[in-house]
C-alpha positions in Angstrom: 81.4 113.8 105.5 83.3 111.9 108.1 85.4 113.3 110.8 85.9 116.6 109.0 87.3 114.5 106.0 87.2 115.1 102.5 84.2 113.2 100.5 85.1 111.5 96.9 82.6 110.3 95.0 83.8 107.4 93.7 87.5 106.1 92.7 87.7 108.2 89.1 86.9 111.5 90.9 89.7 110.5 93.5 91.9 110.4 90.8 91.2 113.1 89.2 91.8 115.2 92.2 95.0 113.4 93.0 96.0 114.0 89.4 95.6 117.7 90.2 97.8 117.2 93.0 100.4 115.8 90.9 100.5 118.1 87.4 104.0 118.7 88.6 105.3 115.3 88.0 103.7 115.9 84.0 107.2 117.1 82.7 109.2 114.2 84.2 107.4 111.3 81.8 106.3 109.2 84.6 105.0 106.3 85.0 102.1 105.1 86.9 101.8 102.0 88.5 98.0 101.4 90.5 97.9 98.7 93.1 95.1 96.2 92.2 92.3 95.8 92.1 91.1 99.7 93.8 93.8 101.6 92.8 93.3 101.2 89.1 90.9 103.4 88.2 91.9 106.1 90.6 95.6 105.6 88.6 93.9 105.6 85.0 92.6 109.4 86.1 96.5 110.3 87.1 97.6 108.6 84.0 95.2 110.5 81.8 95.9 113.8 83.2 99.6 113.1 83.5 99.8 111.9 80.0 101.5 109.1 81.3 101.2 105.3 80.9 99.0 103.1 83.2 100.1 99.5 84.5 99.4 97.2 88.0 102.0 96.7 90.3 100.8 93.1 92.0 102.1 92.7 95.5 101.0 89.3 97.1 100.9 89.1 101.2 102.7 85.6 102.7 100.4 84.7 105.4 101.8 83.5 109.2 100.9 79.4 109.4 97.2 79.1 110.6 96.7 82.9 110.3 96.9 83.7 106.9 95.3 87.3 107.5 98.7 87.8 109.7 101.5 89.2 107.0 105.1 87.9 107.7 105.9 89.3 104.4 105.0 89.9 100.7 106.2 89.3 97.4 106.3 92.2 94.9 106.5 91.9 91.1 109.3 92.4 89.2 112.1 90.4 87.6 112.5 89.0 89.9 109.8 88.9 92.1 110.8 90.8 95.6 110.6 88.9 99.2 109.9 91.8 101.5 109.8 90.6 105.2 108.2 92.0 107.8 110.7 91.5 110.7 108.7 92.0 113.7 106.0 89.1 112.5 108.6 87.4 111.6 110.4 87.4 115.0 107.0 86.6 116.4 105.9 83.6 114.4 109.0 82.3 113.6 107.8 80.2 110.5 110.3 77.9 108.9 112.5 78.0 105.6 110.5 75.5 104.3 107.1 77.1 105.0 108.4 80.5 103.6 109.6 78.9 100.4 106.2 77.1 99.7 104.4 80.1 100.1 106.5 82.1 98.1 105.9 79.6 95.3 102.4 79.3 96.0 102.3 83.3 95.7 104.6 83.4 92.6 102.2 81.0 91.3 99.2 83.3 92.1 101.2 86.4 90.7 101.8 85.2 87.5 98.3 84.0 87.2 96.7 87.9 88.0 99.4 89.2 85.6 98.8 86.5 82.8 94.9 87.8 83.4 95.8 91.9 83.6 98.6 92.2 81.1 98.8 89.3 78.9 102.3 88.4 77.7 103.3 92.1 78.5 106.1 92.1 80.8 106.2 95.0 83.7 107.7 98.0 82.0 111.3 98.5 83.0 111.6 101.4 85.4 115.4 102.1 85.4 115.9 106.0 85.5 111.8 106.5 85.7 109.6 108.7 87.9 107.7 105.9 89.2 104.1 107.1 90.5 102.6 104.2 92.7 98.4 104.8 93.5 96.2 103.3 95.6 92.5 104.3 96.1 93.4 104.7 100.4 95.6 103.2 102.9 94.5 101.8 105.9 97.3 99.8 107.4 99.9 100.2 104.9 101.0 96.5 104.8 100.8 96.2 100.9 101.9 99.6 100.1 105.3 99.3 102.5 105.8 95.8 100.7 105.3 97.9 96.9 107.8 100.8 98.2 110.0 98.0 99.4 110.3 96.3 96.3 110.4 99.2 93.8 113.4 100.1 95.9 115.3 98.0 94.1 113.2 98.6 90.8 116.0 101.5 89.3 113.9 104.3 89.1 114.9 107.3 89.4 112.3 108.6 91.9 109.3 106.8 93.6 106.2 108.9 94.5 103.2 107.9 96.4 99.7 108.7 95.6 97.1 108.3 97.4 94.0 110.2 98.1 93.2 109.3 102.0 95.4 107.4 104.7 95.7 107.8 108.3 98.2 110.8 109.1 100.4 108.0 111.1 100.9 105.4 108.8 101.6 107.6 106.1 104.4 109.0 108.4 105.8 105.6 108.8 105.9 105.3 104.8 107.7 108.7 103.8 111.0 107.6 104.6 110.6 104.7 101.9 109.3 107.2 99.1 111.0 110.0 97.1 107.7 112.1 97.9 104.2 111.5 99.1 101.1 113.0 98.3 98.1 112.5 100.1 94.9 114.6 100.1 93.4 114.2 103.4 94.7 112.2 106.6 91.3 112.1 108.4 91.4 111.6 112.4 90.1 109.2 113.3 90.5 106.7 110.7 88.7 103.6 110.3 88.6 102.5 107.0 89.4 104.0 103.7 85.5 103.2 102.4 84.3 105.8 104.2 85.6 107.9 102.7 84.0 107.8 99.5 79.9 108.3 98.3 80.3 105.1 96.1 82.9 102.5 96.9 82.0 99.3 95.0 84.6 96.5 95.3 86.3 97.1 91.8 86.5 94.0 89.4 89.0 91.7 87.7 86.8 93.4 84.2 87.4 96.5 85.3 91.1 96.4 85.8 91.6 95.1 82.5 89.0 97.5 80.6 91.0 100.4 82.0 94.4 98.8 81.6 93.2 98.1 77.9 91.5 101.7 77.5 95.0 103.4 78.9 97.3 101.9 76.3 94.1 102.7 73.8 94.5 106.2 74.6 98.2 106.7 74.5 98.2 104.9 71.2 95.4 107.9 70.1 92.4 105.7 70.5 89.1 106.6 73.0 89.0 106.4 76.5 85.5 105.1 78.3 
C-alpha cells in the first residue's frame, strides 16, 4: 500500500467500491458517462450497481505547436463538440487562429473516428434534465477531466457528479467548483501517479471498451454481463 493509500485490485473492484459510494444517486436514474479508455470498466461496475446506463464521454487534448504533450485546450463531445481553453497556456504560447482551427479539425476528425469505433451510429445520449455521473479510473493532473466538466456544463443536465476512486487532494479541490458533487475514495499524499494505486493496472484496450460498452446495453436490455 502506498503512502497510507487505499489498494484496488484492478479497475472492476474500483468500481465496485465507488459504486458503493454512489448508491445514493440509484433513485435519480442517472447516467454514467466513463472517460476512455481506463474509466470504462471502473464506470461499467457503477452502471451495474446503479442500474444505470453506460456510455464514453471522448475528450481530445489540443496540443501547444512543437509540444503536443503541452494542452492549450481540448475538445469535448457533444453536439456540438465543446472548445474548452485553457487560458493560462494559452496566454503562454499564444498559438494562432489558424493553428487552433486545424487542430480542432484534426481532433474532430480523431473524435468521430473513436466514437464511429466505441458506439457505432449511436449518437451520445441526450443529457438534458439528467444526473450525469462522469468516472475515471484516477486523476492525476486533471487536464482531461476539467476539459469533460467544462463541456458537460453546457450538456443540460440536471446535475454533474464526479467519480473517481483516487486523485491528489489538490487537484480535486481545484475541480469541485465545476461539479454538482464529487466523490472520491482516497486523496493519497503524496501523489505520483494514479497506477500506483492499483495491484493490476493493465493499459485497458480499444476491445475492451467496446465489449463492456456492448455487455452494458446487453444487460439493461436483460441479456448477461461478462
Amino acid at each position: 500500500m502506498t503512502s497510507g493509500g487505499r489498494l484496488f485490485q484492478d479497475r472492476r473492484a474500483a468500481g465496485a467500491a465507488l459504486a458503493r459510494a454512489l448508491l445514493g444517486y440509484k433513485d435519480r436514474h442517472p447516467i454514467v458517462l466513463a472517460l476512455p479508455r481506463g474509466g470504462v470498466p471502473v464506470g461499467y461496475a457503477v452502471a451495474e450497481a446503479l442500474e444505470a446506463p453506460l456510455d464514453v464521454l471522448i475528450v481530445r487534448k489540443i496540443g501547444a505547436p512543437g509540444y503536443e504533450e503541452l494542452g492549450v485546450g481540448a475538445l469535448v463531445e457533444g453536439d456540438p463538440p465543446q472548445v474548452v481553453l485553457n487560458e493560462d497556456v494559452m496566454a503562454a504560447v499564444a498559438p494562432s487562429g489558424a493553428y487552433l482551427e486545424t487542430e480542432r479539425m484534426h481532433q474532430i476528425a480523431e473524435m468521430e473516428r473513436r466514437r464511429a469505433l466505441y458506439r457505432g451510429d449511436r449518437p451520445l445520449p441526450s443529457l438534458t434534465g439528467r444526473t450525469v455521473i462522469l468516472v475515471d479510473d484516477g486523476i492525476a493532473t486533471g487536464g482531461t477531466v476539467r476539459a469533460a466538466l467544462k463541456g458537460l456544463s453546457a450538456s443540460g443536465a440536471a446535475a454533474v457528479v464526479l467519480a473517481v476512486p483516487v486523485a491528489p487532494a489538490d487537484v480535486l479541490r481545484s475541480l469541485r467548483p465545476l461539479a454538482d458533487a464529487v466523490v472520491c475514495l482516497d486523496t493519497p499524499q503524496p501523489f505520483s501517479s494514479v497506477g500506483e494505486h492499483y495491484v493490476h493496472f493493465p493499459q485497458t484496450s480499444d476491445e475492451e471498451v467496446i465489449a463492456l460498452l456492448a455487455a452494458a446495453r446487453a444487460h439493461r436490455a436483460g441479456g448477461s454481463a461478462p
